[in-house]
C-alpha positions in Angstrom: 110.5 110.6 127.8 109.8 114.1 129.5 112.1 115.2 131.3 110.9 115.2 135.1 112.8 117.3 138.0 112.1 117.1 141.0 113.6 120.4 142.6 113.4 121.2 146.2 112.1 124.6 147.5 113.4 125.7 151.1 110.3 128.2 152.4 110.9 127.9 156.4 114.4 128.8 157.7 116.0 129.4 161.1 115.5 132.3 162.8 117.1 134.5 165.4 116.5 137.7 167.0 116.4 141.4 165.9 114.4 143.9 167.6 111.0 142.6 169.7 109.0 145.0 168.1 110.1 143.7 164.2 109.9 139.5 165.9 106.3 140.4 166.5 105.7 141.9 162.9 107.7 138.8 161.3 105.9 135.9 163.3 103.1 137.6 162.4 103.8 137.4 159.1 104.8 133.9 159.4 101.3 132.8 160.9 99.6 134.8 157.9 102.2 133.0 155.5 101.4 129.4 156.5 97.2 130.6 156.5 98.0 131.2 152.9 97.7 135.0 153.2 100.4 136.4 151.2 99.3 139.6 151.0 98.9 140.1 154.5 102.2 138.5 155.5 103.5 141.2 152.9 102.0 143.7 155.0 103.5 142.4 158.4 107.1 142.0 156.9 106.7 145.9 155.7 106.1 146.6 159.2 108.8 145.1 160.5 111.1 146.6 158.4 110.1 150.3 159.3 111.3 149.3 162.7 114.4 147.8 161.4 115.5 148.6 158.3 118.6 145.7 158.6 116.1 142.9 159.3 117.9 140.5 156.8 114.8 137.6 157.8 112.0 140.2 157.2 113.3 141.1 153.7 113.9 137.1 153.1 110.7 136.2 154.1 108.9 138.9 152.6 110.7 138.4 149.4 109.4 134.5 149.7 105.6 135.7 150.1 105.9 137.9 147.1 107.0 134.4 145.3 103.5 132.8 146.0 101.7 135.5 145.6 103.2 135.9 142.1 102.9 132.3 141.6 106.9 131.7 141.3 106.3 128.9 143.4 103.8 126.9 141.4 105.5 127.6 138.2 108.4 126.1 139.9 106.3 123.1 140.8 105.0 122.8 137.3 108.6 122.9 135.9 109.4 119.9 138.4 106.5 118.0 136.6 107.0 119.2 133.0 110.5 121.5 132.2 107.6 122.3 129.1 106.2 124.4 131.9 108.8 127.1 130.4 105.9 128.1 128.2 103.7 129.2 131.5 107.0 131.7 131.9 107.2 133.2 128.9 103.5 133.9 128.5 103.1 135.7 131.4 104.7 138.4 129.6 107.4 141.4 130.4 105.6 143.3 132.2 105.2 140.7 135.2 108.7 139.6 134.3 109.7 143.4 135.3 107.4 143.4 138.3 108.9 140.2 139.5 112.6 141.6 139.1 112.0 144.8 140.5 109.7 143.4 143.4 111.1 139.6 144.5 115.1 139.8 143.8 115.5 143.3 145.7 113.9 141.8 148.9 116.9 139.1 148.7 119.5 141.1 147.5 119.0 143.2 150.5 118.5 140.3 152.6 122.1 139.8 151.4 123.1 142.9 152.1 122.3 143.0 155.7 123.3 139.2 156.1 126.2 138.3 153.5 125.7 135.1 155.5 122.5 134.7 155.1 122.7 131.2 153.2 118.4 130.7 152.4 118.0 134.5 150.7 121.2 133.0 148.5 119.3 130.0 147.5 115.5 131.7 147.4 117.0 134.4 144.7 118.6 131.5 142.9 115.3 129.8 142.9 114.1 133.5 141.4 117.0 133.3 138.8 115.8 129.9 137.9 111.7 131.3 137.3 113.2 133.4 134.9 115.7 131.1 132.8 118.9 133.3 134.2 120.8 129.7 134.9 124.1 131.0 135.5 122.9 134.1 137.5 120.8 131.0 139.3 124.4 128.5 139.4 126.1 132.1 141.1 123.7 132.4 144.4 123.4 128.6 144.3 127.3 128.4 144.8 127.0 131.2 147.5 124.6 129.7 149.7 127.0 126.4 149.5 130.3 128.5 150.0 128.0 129.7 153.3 126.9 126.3 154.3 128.4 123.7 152.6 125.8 120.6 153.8 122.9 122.6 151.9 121.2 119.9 149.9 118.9 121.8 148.2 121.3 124.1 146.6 123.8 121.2 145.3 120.0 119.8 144.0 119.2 122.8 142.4 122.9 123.6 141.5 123.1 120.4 139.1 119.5 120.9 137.8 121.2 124.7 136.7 124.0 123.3 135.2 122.5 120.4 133.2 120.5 123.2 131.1 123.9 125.0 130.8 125.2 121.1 129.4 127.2 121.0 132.1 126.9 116.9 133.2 129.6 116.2 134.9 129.3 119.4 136.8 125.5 118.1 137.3 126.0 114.6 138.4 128.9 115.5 141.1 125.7 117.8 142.8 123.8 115.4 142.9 126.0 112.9 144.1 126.6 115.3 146.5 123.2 115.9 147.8 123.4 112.2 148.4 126.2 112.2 150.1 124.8 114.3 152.5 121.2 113.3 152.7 121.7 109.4 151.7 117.6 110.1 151.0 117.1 112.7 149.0 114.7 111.5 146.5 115.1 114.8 144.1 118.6 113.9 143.4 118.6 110.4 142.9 115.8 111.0 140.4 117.5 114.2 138.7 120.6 112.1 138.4 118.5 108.7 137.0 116.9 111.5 134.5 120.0 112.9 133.2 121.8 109.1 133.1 118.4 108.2 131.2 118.9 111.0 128.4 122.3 109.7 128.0 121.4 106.3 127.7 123.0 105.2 130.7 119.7 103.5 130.7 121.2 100.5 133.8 122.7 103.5 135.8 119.4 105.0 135.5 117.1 102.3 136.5 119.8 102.0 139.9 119.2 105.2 140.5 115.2 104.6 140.3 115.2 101.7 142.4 116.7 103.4 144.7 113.8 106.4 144.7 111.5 103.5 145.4 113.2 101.9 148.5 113.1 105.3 150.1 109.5 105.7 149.2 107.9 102.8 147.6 104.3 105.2 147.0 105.9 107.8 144.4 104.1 106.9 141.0 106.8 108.9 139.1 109.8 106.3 139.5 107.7 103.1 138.8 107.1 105.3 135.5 110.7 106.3 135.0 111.9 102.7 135.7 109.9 101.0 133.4 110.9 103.8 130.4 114.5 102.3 131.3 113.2 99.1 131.2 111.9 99.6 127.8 114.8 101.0 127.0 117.3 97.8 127.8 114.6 95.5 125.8 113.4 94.0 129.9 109.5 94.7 128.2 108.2 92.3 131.3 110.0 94.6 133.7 108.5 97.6 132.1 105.2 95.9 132.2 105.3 95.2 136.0 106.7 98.5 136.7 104.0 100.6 134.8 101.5 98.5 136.5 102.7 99.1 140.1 102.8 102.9 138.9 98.5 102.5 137.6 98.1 101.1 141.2 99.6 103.7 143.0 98.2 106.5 140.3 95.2 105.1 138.5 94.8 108.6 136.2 98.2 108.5 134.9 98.1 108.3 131.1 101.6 108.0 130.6 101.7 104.5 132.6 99.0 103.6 130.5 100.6 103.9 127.6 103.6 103.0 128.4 102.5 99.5 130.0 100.5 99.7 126.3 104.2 99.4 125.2 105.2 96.8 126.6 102.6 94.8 125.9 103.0 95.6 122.6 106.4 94.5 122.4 105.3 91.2 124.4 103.1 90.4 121.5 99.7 90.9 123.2 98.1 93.4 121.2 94.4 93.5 122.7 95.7 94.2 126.5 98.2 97.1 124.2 95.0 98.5 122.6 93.4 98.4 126.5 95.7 100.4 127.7 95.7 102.8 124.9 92.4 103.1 125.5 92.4 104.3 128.7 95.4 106.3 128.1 93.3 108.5 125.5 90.2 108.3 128.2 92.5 110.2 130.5 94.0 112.3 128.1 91.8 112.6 124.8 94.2 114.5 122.9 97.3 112.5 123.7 98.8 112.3 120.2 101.6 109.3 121.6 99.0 107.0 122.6 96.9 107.5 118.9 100.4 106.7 117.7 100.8 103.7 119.7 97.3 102.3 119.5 97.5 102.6 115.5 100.6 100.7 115.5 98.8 98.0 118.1 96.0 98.0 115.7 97.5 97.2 112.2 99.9 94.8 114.0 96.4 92.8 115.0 95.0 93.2 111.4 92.8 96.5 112.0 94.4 98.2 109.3 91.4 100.6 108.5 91.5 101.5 112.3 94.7 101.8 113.0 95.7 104.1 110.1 93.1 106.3 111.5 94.7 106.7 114.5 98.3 107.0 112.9 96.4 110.0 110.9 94.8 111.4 114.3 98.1 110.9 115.9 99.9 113.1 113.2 97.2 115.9 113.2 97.5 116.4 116.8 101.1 117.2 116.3 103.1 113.5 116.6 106.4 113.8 115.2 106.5 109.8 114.4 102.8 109.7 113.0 103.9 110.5 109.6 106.4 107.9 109.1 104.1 105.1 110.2 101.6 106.2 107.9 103.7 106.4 104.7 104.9 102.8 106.1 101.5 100.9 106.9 98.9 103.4 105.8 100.0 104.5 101.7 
């Protein structure tokens, strides 16, 4: 299973007052920021801080507009969806690494600075840290911002997320429980902590946690996904089937629900409704090397042997780590 976290990013904080002249420049700024013109808002939060150079919310916020105009943000979003999304990072190469390090983090360090109780320029450079795969330079200003304001969710969220790269569980599952314990609905960490349970086949743990997801919000596609994996996991195949369903009802592009409810169905013996689902998993998705996998399988199981070992070859071409094992099985 990938690997899906769901990490919270704080972008509006409280504000209070510093000079009139620099308020002007910073709502300003604000209104540009939530327009979606981060350049501008740059531009405003500049201004502000000629008149006061100790604006600890003008460096914050301009430090957070420098984030989407650099696209920290979306990479962090893609790394919520996919932690493959590491790839995007190292492509974009050292020199917008260095721009981003000399550009984003000195905005918040000064923040800092000016504020060493500024909890929200603590977490955003964390959430900079993060970007950039410096996890325990990430755990450090998560910890600070908590230190500063200990009911922070989103830093105890993004804390554990830190420290489970870092193979720190324990460490990972007590912020999340945390985050719970404060915000009895924070999706993010009941999933992060289903996730992590998941990898270490604390597959019933998990599938609690999941449940729970969709009491709280019984639209998200993502836990009716999750779920059934764990499902699949403890052998409940008609679970898994129901679950993956609910998920293609709620999400009807989502390949991976596709082929996981293929799966099941699989498993439950009915190979033509497995093949179905395969189908539209590769329809979605025509270079999805699982689903070949899985649809080769489905296929020699129902006595399309020609068939399916072309899709167990497909499978392996497109990079399928199982693919070759199922050939030299079923196919040689």
């Amino acid at each position: 299973m990938k690997k899906i976290f769901y990490v919270a990013i704080c972008f509006l904080v409280t504000y209070y007052g510093n000079s009139q002249t620099a308020e002007e420049f910073i709502n300003h700024g604000l209104s540009l920021y939530v327009s979606g013109d981060f350049q501008g808002a740059i531009t405003e939060y500049s201004k502000a801080l000629k008149v006061d150079r100790k604006s600890a919310r003008a460096y914050n916020y301009r430090g957070l507009a420098k984030m989407k105009l650099y696209d920290l943000a979306d990479y962090k979003k893609a790394l919520e969806i996919d932690s493959t999304a590491q790839v995007y990072n190292r492509n974009m190469g050292f020199e917008r690494t260095a721009l981003i390090n000399h550009e984003v983090i000195p905005d918040f360090s000064k923040a800092i600075k000016n504020d060493p109780k500024y909890a929200e320029a603590y977490y955003n450079r964390g959430v900079v840290k993060y970007c950039y795969e410096n996890y325990k330079g990430a755990i450090d200003d998560w910890t600070k911002a908590i230190q500063v304001n200990p009911k922070y969710v989103d830093a105890y969220n993004d804390r554990g997320l830190a420290k489970s790269i870092y193979q720190q569980f324990k460490g990972a599952i007590d912020d999340w429980t945390k985050a719970i314990e404060i915000d009895p609905k924070n999706v993010n960490a009941y999933n992060n902590r289903a996730v992590l349970n998941y990898n270490h086949q604390k597959y019933r743990v998990a599938i609690d946690d999941w449940t729970k997801v969709i009491q709280i919000d019984p639209k998200l596609a993502f836990a009716y996904i999750n779920r059934g994996l764990a499902k699949i996991a403890t052998k409940d195949y008609q679970g898994a089937l129901e679950d993956e369903t609910k998920a293609i009802e709620i999400n009807s592009k989502s390949k991976v629900a596709y082929n996981n409810r293929g799966f099941a169905k699989s498993m439950l013996l009915d190979y033509k409704g497995a093949i179905e689902d395969y189908n539209k998993a590769i329809e979605i998705e025509p270079k999805y090397p699982e689903a070949y996998s899985n649809r080769g399988v489905a296929k020699i199981k129902s006595g399309q042997k020609d068939e399916g070992c072309s899709d167990l070859r497909k499978a392996e071409k497109l990079g399928f780590p199982g693919a070759f094992q199922q050939i030299k099985e079923n196919c040689e």
